[in-house]
Each structure stands twice: as C-alpha cells, then as structure tokens.
C-alpha positions as CSV (number, residue, x, y, z in Angstrom):
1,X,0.0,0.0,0.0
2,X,1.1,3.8,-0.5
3,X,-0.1,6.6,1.5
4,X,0.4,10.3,0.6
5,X,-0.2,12.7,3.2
6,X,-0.5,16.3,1.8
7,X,-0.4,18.6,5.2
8,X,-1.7,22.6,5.0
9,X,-1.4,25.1,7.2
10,X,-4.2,26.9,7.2
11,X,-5.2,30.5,9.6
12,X,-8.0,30.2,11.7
13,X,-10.1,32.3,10.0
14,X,-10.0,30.2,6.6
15,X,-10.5,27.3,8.2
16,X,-14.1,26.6,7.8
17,X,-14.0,27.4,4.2
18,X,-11.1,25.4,3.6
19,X,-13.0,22.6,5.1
20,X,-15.9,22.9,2.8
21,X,-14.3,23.5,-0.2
22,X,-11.9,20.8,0.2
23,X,-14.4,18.2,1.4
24,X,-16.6,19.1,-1.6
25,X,-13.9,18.5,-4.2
26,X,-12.5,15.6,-2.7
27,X,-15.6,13.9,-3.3
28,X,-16.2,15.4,-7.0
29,X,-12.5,14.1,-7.8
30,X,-11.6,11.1,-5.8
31,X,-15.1,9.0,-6.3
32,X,-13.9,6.9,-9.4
33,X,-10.3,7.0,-8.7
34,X,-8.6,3.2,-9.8
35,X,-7.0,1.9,-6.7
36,X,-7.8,4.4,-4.3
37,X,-9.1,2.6,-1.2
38,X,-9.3,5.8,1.1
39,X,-9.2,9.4,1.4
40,X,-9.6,11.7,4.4
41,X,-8.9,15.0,5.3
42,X,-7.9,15.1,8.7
43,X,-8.8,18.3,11.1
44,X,-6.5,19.7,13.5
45,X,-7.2,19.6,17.8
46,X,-7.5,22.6,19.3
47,X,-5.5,25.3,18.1
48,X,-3.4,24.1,15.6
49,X,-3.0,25.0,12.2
50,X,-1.9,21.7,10.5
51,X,-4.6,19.9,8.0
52,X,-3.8,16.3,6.7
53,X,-5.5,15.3,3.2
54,X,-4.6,11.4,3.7
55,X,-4.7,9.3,0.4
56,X,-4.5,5.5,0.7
57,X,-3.7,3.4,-2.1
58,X,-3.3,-0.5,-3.5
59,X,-0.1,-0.1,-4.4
60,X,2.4,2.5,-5.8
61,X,1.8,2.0,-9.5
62,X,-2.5,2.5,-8.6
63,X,-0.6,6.1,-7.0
64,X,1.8,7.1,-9.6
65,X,-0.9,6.5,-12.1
66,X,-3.0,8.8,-10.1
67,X,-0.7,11.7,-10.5
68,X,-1.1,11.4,-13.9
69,X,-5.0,11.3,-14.2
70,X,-7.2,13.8,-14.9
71,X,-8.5,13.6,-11.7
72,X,-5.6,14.5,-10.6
73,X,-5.5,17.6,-12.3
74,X,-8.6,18.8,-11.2
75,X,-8.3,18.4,-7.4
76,X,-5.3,20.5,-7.9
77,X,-6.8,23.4,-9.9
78,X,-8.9,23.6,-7.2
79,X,-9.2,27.4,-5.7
80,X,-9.7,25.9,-2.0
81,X,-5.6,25.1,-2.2
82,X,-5.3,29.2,-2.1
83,X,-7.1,29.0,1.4
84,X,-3.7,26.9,3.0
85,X,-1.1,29.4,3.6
86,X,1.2,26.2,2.8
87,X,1.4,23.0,2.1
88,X,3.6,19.8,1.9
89,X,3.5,16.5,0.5
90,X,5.4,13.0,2.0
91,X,4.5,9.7,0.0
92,X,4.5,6.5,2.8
93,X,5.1,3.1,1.8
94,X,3.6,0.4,4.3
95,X,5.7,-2.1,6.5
96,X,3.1,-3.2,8.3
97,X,-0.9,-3.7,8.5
98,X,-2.9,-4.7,11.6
C-alpha cells in the first residue's frame, strides 16, 4: 500500500471554508479514482494549524498512475488550495498492517 499525506497550514479564520471546499472537491475528484481505497482530510485539535489530506492506495503503480490522471489535475486546480497558507507533500510506503 502507498499513503500520501499532503499537510496545509491553514489560519483560523480560513478554516471553515477550507473545510468545505476541500471536502466538496474531494468527493467530485476522488469518487472513481482506480485503486484508491481511502481518502480523508484530517482536522487539527485545538489550536493548531496543521490539516492532513490522507490518500490510501493498493499499491504505488495505482498512485503514480494517479498523478497522472485527470482527476488529478482537477483536485489540484482547485481554488480551496489558495485558502492553505502552505502545504507539503510525504509519500508513505507500508511495512506493516494490523
């Protein structure tokens, strides 16, 4: 399995917005994506600034193959992405699964 975890910082006051936005497109890009067993986007505790988008996938090929799609493209022409004041992205590769 691969995992990429894109993280955003994101102000307080964006935050809500931020949320909607990038719930709504998640769901308008990810739906049909091949190999894609889960996405999340993962909310801060209390005070923090730090978002988590978490992307779970079969294998790397089902992710590398994703970065070339088209829905791809359009999750990341997505005007919510101007809402983060940053953001970062870390690819995972599974040792273990319980």
């Amino acid at each position: 399995m691969s995992t990429a975890v894109t993280e955003f910082t994101v102000a307080a006051p964006a935050q809500g917005a931020f949320e909607d936005h990038f719930t709504v497109r998640m769901r308008a890009t990810l739906s049909n994506v091949p190999g894609l067993r889960n996405a999340r986007l993962l909310r801060p505790r209390k005070g923090a600034h730090g978002y988590l988008a978490v992307l779970d996938f079969e294998d790397d090929a089902a992710f590398t193959a994703y970065t070339s799609s088209e829905a791809f493209r359009a999750a990341h022409a997505d005007p919510t992405h101007s809402l983060s004041d940053d953001n970062r992205v870390t690819v995972f590769e599974a040792v273990t699964q319980g």
